[in-house]
C-alpha positions in Angstrom: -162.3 -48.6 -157.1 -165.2 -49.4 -155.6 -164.1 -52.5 -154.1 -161.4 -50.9 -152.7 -163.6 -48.9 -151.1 -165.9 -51.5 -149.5 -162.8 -53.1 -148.3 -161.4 -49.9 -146.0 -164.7 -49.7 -144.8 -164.8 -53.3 -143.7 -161.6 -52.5 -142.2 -162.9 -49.5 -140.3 -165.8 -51.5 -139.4 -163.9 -54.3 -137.2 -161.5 -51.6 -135.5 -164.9 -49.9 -135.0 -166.1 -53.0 -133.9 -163.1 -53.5 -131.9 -163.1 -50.6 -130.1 -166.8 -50.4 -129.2 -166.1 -54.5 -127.8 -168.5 -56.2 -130.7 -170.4 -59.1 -129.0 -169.7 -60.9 -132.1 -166.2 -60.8 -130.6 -167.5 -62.1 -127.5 -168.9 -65.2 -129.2 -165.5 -66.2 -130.7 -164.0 -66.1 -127.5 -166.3 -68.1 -125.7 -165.9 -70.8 -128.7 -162.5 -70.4 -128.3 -162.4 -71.0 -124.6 -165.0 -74.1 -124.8 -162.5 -75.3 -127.7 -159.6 -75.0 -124.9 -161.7 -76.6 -122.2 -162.9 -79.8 -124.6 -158.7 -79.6 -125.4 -157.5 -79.6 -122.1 -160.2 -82.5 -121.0 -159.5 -84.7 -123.6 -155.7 -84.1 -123.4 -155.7 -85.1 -119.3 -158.0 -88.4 -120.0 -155.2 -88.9 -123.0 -152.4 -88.6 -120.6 -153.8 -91.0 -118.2 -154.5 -93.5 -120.6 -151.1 -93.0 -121.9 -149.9 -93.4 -118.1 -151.7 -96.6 -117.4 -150.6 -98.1 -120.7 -147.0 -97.6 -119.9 -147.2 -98.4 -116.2 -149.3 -101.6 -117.2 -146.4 -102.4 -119.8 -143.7 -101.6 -116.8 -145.9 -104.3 -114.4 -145.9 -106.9 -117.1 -142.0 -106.5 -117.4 -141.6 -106.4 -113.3 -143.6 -109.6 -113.2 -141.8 -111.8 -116.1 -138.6 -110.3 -114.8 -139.4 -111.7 -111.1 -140.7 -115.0 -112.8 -137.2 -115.5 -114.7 -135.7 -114.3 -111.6 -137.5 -117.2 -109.7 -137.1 -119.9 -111.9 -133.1 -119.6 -112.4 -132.9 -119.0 -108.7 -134.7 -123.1 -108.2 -132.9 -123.8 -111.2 -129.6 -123.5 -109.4 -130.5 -124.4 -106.3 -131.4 -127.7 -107.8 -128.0 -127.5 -109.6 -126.5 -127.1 -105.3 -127.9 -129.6 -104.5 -127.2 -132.1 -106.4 -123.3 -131.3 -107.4 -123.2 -129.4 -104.0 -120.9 -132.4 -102.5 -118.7 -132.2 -105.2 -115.6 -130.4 -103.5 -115.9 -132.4 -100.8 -115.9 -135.6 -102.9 -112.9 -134.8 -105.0 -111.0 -133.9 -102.0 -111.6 -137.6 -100.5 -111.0 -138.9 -103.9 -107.4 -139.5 -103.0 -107.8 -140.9 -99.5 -109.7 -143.5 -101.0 -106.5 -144.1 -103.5 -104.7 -144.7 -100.7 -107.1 -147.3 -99.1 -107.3 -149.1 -101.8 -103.5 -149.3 -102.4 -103.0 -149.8 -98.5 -105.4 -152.8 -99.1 -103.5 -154.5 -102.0 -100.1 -153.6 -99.8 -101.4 -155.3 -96.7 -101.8 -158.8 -98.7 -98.4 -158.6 -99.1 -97.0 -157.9 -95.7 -97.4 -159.8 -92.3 -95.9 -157.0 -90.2 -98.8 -155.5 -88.3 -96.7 -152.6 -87.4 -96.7 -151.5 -90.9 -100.4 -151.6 -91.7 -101.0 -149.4 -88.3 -98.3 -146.8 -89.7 -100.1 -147.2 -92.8 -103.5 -146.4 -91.6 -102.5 -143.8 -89.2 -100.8 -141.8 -92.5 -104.2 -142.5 -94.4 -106.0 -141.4 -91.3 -104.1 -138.2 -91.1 -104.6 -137.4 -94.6 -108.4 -138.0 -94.0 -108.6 -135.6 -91.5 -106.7 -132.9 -92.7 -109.1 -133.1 -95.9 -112.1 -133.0 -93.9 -110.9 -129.9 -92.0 -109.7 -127.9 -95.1 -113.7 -128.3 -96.4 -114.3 -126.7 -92.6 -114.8 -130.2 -90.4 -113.5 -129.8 -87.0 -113.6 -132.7 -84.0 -115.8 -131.6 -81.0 -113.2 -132.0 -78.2 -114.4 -134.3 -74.9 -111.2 -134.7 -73.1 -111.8 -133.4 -69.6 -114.4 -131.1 -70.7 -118.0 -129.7 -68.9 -121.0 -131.8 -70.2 -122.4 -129.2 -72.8 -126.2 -129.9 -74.4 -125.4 -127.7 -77.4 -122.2 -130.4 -78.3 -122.6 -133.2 -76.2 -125.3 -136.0 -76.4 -125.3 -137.8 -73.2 -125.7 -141.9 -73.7 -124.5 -142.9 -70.2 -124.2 -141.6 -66.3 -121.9 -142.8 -64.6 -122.5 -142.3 -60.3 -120.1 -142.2 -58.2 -117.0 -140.1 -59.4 -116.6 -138.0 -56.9 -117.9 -134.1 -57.0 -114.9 -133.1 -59.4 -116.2 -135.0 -62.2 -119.7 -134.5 -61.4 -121.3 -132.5 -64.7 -117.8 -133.9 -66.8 -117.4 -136.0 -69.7 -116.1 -138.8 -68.5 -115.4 -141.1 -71.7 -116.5 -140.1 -75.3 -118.1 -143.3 -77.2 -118.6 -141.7 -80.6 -116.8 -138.1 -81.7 -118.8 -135.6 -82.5 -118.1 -133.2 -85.5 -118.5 -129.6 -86.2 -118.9 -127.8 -90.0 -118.1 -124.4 -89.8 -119.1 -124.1 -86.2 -122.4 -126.1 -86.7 -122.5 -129.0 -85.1 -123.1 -131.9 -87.5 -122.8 -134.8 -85.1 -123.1 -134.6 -81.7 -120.5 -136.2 -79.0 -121.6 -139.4 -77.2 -120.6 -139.0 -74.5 -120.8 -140.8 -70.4 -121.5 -138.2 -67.8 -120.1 -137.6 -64.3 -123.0 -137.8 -61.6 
């Protein structure tokens, strides 16, 4: 009985000590808050850490990623270049069939006109190739002298003032790819 009795007044004692704001209370709090503060300081130097770790681990993957990125992009480049011809190529492939069989045929035959109809068909075909891979003839028949398609070789005075600044006579064609000039127009020039 008696320790039931030093128990209730132990309990009396703290709602006493309660209610009359005990400075031992005081203490516990202010452990309490310092426990908080030390908590709350370590948890922000925590996060950070924590951040920099994963943003570090996010630059790493960025940087590999780019470095793949780079070396497939020179890897096919390399692969453009060097099978970048090969459309073209395999549509000439059977032009030069066709030279070779118009070669064997004009051993046989004496009849000029035949090889010219024979090389005007291969020529054809030639051209019509070259323009389905985007080839196009720079035209020169009565046209202004133009720098940006025209190279001119030749002046020729005294034409008259009509075909002064005019092509008067292509030498070599000039050719366009996909409206970039590949090979400039020789051309003679009205003065």
């Amino acid at each position: 009985m008696e320790e039931k009795d030093i128990n209730l007044e132990e309990q009396e004692l703290t709602t006493d000590d309660m209610a009359e704001g005990n400075p031992t209370d005081e203490v516990a709090e202010e452990k309490s808050d310092n426990k908080e503060e030390q908590d709350e300081s370590v948890d922000p130097l925590k996060a950070a850490e924590a951040q920099i770790a994963d943003l570090k681990d996010k630059y790493l993957r960025q940087v590999a990623e780019f470095d793949n990125y780079r070396k497939r992009t020179l890897k096919e480049r390399a692969e453009l270049i060097l099978n970048g011809g090969e459309k073209t190529i395999t549509a000439l492939l059977p032009i030069l069939d066709d030279m070779e069989r118009a070669i064997a045929n004009g051993e046989n035959t004496d009849d000029p006109q035949v090889l010219r109809e024979g090389m005007q068909l291969i020529y054809q075909k030639l051209m019509k190739a070259l323009e389905a891979q985007g080839v196009s003839k720079i035209e020169t028949e009565d046209a202004d002298f133009d720098t940006n398609l025209h190279e001119a070789i030749a002046l020729v005075p005294g034409m008259g003032d009509d075909k002064k600044g005019k092509v008067i006579d292509c030498m070599a064609t000039g050719y366009k790819l996909n409206d970039k000039v590949i090979r400039y127009a020789k051309v003679a020039v009205g003065q």
